[in-house]
N, C-alpha and C positions, 0 to 999 in steps of 0.2 A: 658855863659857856660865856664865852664874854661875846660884848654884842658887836664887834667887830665877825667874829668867829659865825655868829647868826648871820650876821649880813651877808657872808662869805657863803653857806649851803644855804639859804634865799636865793643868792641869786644862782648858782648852781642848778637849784631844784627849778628854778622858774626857767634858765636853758633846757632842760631836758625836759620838761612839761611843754614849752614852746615846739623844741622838735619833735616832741612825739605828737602831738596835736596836727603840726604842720605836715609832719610825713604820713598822717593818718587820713586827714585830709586829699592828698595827693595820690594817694592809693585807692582811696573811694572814688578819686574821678577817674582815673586810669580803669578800676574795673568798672566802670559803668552804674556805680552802687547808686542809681539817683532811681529807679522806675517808684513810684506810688511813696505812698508818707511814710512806710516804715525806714526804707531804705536810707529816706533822706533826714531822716532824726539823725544818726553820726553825722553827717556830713554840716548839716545845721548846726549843732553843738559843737562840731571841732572849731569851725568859722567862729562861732559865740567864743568858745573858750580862747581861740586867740587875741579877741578882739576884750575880750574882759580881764584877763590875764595882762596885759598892754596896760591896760584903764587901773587896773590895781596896783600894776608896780608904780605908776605914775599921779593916781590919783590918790590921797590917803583919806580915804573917808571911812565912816559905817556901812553905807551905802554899797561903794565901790566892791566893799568886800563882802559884804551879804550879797549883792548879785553872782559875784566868784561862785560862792560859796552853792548857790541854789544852781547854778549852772553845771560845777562839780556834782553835783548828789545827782542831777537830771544825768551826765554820762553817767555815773555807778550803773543808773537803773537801767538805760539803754542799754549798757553792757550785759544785764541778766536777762533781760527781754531781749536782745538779739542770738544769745548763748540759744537761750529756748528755741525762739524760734529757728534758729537755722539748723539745733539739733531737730524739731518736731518735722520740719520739710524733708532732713536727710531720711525719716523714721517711715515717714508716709511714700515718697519713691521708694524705699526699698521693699515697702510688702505691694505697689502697684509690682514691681518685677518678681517677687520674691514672695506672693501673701501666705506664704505656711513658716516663715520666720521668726522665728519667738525669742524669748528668755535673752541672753549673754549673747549670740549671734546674732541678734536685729540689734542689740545696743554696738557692738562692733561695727556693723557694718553703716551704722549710723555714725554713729562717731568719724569713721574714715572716709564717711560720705563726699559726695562734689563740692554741697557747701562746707566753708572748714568751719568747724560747731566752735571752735573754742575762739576764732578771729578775733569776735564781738566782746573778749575780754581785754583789748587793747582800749576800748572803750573806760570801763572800768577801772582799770590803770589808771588811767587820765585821770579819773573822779577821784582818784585815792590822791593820786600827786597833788593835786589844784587841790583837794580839801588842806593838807597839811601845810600846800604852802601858801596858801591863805590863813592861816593859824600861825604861820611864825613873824615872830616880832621885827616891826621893821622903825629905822629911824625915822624920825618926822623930819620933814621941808627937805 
């Protein structure tokens, strides 16, 4: 790959890591996702990820980009800790209405729950994108 060709899906990758941060962001305030500290970990992190994503394309240090980088792994994890938790919430309304529901139909009805289980993987996304493209080679000055 010639480093033209790199530069080219860098910045690529760092547009759709900005919009999907940015539209993620914007979706967490439209639904109200701010009540107590779990809520506000994405919402925290997408603001960080914008704001350090910016500082890296424009900053070229070690620094700059081990912050990225530790900012990225923080969404991954938010992303499987949000998957959880919003599956465990959907698990627990469904047996207060429902408490003789077992096996494959409490996972159904959990899964298709009010909270969506799998949302908090757009999180995760982001951690995947921001780690690799924090990892590709960028010119200097």
């Amino acid at each position: 790959m010639t480093e033209r060709t790199a530069s080219r899906i860098g910045f690529a990758l760092g547009l759709v890591l900005f919009a999907t941060m940015a539209g993620t962001l914007i979706e967490l305030f439209l639904l109200e996702h701010t009540e107590g500290f779990w809520q506000q970990v994405p919402v925290g992190l997408s603001m960080a990820g914008i704001v350090l994503l910016l500082v890296s394309a424009f900053v070229r240090s070690a620094f700059a980009r081990w912050t990225m980088r530790l900012a990225m792994l923080l969404a991954c994890a938010s992303g499987v800790v949000g998957t959880w938790q919003h599956y465990h919430g959907n698990v627990e309304f469904e047996l207060e209405m429902y408490p003789t529901l077992e096996g494959f139909a409490l996972f159904r009805e959990a899964m298709t729950g009010a909270t969506p289980v799998l949302a908090p993987g757009v999180m995760l996304t982001i951690g995947a994108l921001g780690l690799v493209w924090s990892f590709l080679p960028r010119k200097r000055g």
